[in-house]
C-alpha positions as CSV (number, residue, x, y, z in Angstrom):
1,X,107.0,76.0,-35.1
2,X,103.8,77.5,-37.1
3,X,101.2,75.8,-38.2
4,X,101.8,72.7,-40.8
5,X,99.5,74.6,-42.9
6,X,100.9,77.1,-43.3
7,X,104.1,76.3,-45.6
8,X,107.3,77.9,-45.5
9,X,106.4,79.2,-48.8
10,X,103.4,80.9,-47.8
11,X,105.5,82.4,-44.5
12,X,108.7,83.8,-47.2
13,X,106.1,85.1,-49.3
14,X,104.5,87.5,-46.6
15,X,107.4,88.4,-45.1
16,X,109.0,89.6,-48.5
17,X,105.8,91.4,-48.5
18,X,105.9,93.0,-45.1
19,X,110.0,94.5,-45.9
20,X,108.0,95.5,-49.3
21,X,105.7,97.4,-47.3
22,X,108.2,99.0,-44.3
23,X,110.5,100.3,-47.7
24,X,107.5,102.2,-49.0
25,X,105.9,104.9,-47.1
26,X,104.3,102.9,-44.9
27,X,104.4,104.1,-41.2
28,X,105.6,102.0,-38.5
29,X,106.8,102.0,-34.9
30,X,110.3,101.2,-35.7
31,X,112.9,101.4,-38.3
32,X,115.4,98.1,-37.5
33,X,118.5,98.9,-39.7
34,X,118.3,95.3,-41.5
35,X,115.1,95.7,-43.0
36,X,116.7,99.0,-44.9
37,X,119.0,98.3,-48.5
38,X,122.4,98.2,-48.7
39,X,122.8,101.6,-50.4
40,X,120.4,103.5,-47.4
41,X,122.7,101.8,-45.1
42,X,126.1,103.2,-46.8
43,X,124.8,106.4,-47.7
44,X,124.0,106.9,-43.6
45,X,127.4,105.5,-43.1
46,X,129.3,108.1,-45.2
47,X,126.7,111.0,-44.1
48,X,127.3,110.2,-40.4
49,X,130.8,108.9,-39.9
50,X,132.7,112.0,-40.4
51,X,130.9,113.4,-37.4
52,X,132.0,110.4,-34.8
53,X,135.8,109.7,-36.2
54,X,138.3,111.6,-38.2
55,X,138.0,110.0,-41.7
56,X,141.3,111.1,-42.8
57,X,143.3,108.8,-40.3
58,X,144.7,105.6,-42.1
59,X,141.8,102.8,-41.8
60,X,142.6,100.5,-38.9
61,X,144.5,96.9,-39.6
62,X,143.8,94.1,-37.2
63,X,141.8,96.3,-34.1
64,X,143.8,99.4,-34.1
65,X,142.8,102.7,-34.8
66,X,139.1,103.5,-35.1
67,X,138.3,99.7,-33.0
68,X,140.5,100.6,-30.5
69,X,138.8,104.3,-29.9
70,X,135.2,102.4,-29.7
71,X,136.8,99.7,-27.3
72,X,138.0,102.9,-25.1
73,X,134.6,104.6,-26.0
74,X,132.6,101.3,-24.4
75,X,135.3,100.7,-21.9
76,X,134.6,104.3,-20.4
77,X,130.7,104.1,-20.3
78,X,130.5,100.8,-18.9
79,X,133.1,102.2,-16.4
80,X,135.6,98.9,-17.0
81,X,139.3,98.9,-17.3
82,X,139.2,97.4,-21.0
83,X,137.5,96.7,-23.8
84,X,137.7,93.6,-27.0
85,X,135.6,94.8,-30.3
86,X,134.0,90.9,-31.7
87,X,132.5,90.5,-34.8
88,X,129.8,88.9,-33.2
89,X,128.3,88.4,-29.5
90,X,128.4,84.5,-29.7
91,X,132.2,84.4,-29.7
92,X,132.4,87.2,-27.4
93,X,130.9,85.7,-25.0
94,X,132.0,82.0,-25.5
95,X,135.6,83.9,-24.8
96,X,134.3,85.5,-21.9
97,X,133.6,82.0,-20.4
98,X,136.6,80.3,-21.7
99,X,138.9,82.6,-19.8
100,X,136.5,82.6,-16.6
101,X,136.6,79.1,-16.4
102,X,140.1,79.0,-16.4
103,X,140.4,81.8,-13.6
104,X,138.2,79.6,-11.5
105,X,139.0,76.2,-12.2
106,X,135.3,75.6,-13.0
107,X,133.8,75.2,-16.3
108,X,129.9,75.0,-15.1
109,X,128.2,77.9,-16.1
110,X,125.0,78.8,-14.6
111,X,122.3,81.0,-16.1
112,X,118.5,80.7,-17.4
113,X,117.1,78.4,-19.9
114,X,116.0,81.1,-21.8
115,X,119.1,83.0,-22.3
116,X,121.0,83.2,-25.8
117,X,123.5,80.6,-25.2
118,X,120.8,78.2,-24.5
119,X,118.2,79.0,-26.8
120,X,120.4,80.2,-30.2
121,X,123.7,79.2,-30.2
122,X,123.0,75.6,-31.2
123,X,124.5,74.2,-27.8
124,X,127.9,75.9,-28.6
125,X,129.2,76.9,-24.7
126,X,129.7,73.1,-25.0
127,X,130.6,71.9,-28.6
128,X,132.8,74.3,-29.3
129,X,134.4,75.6,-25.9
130,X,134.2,72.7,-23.3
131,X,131.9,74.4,-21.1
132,X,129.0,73.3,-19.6
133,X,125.7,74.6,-18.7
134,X,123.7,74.7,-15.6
135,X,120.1,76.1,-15.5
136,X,119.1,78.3,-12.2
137,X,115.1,78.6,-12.8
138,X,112.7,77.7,-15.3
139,X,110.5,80.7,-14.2
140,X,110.1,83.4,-17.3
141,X,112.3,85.9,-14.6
142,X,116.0,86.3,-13.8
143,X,116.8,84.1,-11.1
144,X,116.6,85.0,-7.4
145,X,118.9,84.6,-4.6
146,X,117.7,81.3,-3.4
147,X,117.5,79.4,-6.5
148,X,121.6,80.6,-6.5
149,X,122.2,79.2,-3.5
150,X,119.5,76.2,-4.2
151,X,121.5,74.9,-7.1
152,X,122.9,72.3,-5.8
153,X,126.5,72.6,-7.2
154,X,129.5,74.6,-7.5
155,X,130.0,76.8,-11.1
156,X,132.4,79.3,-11.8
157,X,130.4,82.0,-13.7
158,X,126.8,83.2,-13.2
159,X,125.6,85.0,-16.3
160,X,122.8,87.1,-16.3
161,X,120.8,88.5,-19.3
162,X,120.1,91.9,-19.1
163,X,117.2,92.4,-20.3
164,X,116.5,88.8,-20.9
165,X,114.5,89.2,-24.1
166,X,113.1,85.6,-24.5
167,X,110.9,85.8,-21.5
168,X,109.7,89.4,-22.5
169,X,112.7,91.9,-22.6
170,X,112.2,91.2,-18.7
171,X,114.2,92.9,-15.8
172,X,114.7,92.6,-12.6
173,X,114.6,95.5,-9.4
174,X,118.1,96.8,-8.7
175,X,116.8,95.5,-5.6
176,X,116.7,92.1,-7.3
177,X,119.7,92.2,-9.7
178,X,122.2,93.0,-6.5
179,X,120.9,90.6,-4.2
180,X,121.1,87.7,-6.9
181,X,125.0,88.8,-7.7
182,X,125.6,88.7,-3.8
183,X,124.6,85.3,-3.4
184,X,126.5,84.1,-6.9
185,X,129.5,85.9,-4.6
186,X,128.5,84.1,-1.4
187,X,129.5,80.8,-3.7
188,X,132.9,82.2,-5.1
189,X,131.6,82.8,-8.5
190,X,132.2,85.4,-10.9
191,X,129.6,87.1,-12.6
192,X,129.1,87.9,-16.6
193,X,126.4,90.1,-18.3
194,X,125.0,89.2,-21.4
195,X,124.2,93.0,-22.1
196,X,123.2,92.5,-25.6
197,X,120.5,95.2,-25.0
198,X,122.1,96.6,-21.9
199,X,121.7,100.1,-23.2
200,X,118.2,100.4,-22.2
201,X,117.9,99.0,-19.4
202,X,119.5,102.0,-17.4
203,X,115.9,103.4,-17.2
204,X,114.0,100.3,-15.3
205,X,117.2,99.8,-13.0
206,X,117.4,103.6,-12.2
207,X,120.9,103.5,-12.3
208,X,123.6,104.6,-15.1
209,X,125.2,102.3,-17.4
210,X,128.6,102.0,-15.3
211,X,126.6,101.4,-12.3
212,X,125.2,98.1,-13.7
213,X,128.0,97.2,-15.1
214,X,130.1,97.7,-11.4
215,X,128.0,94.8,-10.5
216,X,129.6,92.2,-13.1
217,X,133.2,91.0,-13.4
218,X,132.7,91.1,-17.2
219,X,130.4,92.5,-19.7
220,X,129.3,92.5,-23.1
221,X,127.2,94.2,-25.4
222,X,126.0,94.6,-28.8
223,X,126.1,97.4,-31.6
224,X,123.4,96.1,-33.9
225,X,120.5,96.1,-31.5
226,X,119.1,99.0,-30.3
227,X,121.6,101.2,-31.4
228,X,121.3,100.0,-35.0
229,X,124.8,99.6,-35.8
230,X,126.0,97.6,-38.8
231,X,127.5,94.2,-36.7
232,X,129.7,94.2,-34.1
233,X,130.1,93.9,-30.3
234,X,132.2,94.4,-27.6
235,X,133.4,92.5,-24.3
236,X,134.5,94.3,-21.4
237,X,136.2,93.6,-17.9
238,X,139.4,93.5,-16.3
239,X,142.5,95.1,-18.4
240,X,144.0,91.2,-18.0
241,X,140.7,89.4,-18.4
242,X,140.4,91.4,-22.0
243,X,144.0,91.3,-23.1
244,X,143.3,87.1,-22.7
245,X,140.2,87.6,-24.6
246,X,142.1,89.3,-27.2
247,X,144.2,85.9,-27.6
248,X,141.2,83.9,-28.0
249,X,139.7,86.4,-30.6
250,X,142.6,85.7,-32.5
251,X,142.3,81.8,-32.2
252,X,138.7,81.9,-32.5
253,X,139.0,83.6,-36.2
254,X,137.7,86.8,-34.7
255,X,140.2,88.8,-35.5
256,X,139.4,90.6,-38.5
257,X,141.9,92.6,-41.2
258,X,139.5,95.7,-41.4
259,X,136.3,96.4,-39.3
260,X,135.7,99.9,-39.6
261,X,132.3,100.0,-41.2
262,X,131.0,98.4,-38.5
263,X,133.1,100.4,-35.7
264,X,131.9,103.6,-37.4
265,X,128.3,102.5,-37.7
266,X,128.8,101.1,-33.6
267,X,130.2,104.9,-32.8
268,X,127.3,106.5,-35.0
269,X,124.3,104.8,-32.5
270,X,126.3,105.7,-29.6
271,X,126.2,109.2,-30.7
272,X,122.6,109.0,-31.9
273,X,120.3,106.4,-30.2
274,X,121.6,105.6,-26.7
275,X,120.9,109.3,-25.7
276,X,117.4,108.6,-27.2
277,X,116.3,105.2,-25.8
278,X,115.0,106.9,-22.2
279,X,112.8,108.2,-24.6
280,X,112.0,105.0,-26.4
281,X,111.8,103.3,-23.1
282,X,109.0,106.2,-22.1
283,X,106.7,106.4,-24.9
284,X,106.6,102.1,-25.3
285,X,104.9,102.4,-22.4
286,X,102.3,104.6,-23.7
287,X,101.5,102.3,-26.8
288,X,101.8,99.1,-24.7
289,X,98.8,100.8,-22.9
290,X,97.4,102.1,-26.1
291,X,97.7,98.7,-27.8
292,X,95.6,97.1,-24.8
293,X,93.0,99.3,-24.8
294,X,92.3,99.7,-28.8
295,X,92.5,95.5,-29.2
296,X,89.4,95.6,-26.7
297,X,87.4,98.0,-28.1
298,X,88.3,96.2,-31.6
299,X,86.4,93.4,-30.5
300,X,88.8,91.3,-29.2
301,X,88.1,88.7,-25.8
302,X,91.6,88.6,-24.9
303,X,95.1,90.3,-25.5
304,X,98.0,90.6,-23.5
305,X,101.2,92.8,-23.2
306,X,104.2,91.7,-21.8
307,X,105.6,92.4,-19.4
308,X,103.1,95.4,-18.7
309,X,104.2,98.1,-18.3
310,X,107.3,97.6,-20.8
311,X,110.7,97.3,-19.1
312,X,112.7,98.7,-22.2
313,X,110.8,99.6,-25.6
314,X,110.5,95.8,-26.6
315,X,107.9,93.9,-25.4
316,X,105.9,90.9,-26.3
317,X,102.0,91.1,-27.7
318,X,100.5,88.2,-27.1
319,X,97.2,87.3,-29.5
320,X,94.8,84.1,-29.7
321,X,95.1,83.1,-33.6
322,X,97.8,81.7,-35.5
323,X,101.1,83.5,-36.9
324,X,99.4,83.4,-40.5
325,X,96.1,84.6,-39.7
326,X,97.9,88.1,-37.8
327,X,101.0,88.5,-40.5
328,X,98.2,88.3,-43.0
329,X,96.1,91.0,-41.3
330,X,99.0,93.0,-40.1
331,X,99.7,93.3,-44.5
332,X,96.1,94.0,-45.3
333,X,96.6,96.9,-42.6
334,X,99.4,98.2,-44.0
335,X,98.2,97.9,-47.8
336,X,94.8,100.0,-46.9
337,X,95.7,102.3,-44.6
338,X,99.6,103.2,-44.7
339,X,100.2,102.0,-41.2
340,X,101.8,98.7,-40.1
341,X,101.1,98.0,-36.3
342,X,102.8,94.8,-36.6
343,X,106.0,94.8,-38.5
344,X,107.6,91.9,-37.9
345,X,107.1,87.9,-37.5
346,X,104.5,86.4,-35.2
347,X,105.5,83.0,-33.3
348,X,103.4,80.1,-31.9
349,X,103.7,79.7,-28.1
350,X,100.6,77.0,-27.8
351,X,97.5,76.3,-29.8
352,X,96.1,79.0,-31.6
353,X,98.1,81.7,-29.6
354,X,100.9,83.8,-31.1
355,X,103.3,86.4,-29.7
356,X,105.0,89.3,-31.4
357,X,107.9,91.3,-30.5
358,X,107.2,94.8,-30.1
359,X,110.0,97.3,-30.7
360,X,109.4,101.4,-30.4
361,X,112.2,103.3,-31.6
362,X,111.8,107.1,-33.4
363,X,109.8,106.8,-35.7
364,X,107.0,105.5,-33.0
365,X,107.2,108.9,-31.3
366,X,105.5,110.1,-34.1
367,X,102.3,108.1,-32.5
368,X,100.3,109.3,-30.1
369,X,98.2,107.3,-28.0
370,X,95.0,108.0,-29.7
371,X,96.7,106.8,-33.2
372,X,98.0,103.6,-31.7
373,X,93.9,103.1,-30.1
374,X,92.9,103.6,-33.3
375,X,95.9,101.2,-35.1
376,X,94.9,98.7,-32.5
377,X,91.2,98.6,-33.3
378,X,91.2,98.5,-36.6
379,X,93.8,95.2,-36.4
380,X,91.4,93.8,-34.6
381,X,88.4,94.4,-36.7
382,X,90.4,92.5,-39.2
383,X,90.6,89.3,-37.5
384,X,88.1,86.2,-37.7
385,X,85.2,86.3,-34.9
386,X,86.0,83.7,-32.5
387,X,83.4,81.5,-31.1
């Protein structure tokens, strides 16, 4: 939580500033699809789908048509036998675990303290699907083999966020990630990816998509991430695993009359920004380093980026000052000099320290290092002198 001086007025009131700002021609290092109006969003939409799906084909009722060629699109990259399009990952994946547990016999789940389920689902894996949760390591990593085999009881699913973004879009070696799935094997569990942002993560790991994915027993991942679709995600596995899943899509409310906008927009970032996030993944670490090096010669004791290098193209920036001293300079930045270092919200993590999610997508290859030094220092130069 911020500061109890600063209100939750004062916080609505600069972030209705900042999306002010990122709709002008202010520069930025990424362009997340929320922060853009309804009618940019729809006029992408009609300018791009004709190139991903015939428009002229009826518009799908109930997950046929256009859903079902992005389920077969997903199910082919990720190399499974079958694919479910959700409206959303949270029921996706409280599916997923429904029907593992009832594969297994065991409703225990085990995964990190920081992953989704735990940390933004409001406790839903156990009020709304019976399951419950067991927590492998309170260390800001995936877990390793022997905290597995150190739990101390039997579960029937080990899931596994990939990247697992509240600990700093972090990653594991393939090294790491295959040795931690044997040992979940070793114990007669299956094992689910939460691949929310899966898609960039085949650059750290080294291996392809449907590699990673070989690893798990199921799969899901999301559209409205990093590839900037309009909602949507999908869960993957086993041809009988999914065509269960499908049943509790249905019984979950999931199933939807018509989805296309959002299967259209999920086939559009496919097309366009998963062939681009190598490149995304490549120049983050360039302004990570950039960003380091241009808070330091701003004046400021102590910065840090996280984890450094980047594993994807999100990271954290950590900062000593409170969220409403940085959101406030990160404004003034943009309202003098056109650039906006900082886009988004900063968040407490102790007293007086803040972190930020970082995010480079294409508009951030427009910076070179020298402009990010020089984005850096001038931030910095904005903040009060510490004593």
């Amino acid at each position: 939580m911020n500061d109890m001086n600063d209100s939750a007025k004062d916080q609505a009131a600069r972030k209705s500033r900042r999306l002010e700002l990122y709709r002008s021609s202010v520069r930025t290092l990424a362009s997340p699809g929320h922060a853009a109006t309804m009618r940019e969003r729809l006029e992408e939409l009609v300018r791009e789908a004709g190139t991903v799906h015939d428009l002229d084909e009826p518009a799908d009722i109930y997950g046929n048509g256009v859903v079902e060629a992005l389920e077969g699109r997903v199910a082919g990259l990720l190399g499974m036998e079958a694919a479910a399009f959700f409206p959303t990952g949270t029921m996706a994946q409280q599916v997923a675990m429904r029907c593992w547990a009832g594969r297994t016999g065991n409703r225990a789940v085990a995964l990190h303290p920081l992953a989704h389920p735990e940390m933004h689902e409001r406790n839903a894996f156990g009020e709304v699907s019976g399951l419950r949760t067991l927590r492998v390591t309170n260390e800001p990593r995936l877990p390793t083999p022997e905290e597995i085999h150190d739990l101390g009881e039997p579960f029937g699913t080990l899931m596994l966020e990939l990247p697992l973004r509240d600990a700093g879009f972090v990653l594991p070696t393939w090294e790491e990630l295959t040795a931690t799935v044997a040992a979940a094997r070793e114990l007669d569990a299956v094992v689910h990816l939460d691949g929310a942002r899966l898609w960039e993560s085949t650059v750290h790991l080294g291996r392809s998509l449907a590699e990673i994915a070989g690893l798990a027993d199921s799969v899901y991942v999301s559209f409205y991430k990093s590839l900037n679709g309009l909602s949507g995600a999908v869960l993957a596995g086993p041809a009988s695993l999914v065509a269960e899943a499908k049943v509790w899509r249905h019984r979950y409310g999931g199933l939807a009359f018509q989805q296309f906008p959002a299967a259209l927009s999920a086939l559009i970032g496919l097309e366009r920004e998963l062939p681009r996030l190598p490149e995304y993944v490549a120049h983050a670490k360039v302004v990570a380093r950039a960003l380091t090096e241009g808070l330091a010669e701003g004046g400021l004791p102590w910065s840090r980026v996280h984890p450094e290098p980047p594993h994807t193209h999100q990271f954290q920036v950590w900062l000593p000052y409170p969220p409403e001293v940085l959101e406030s300079a990160s404004i003034a930045q943009a309202e003098e000099t056109g650039r906006m270092l900082f886009m988004g919200t900063w968040t407490t993590q102790g007293p007086g320290i803040a972190y930020h999610e970082m995010t480079v997508s294409s508009p951030g290859l427009d910076w070179d290092a020298e402009e990010v030094r020089e984005a850096a220092r001038n931030f910095a130069r904005r903040l009060p002198a510490q004593g």
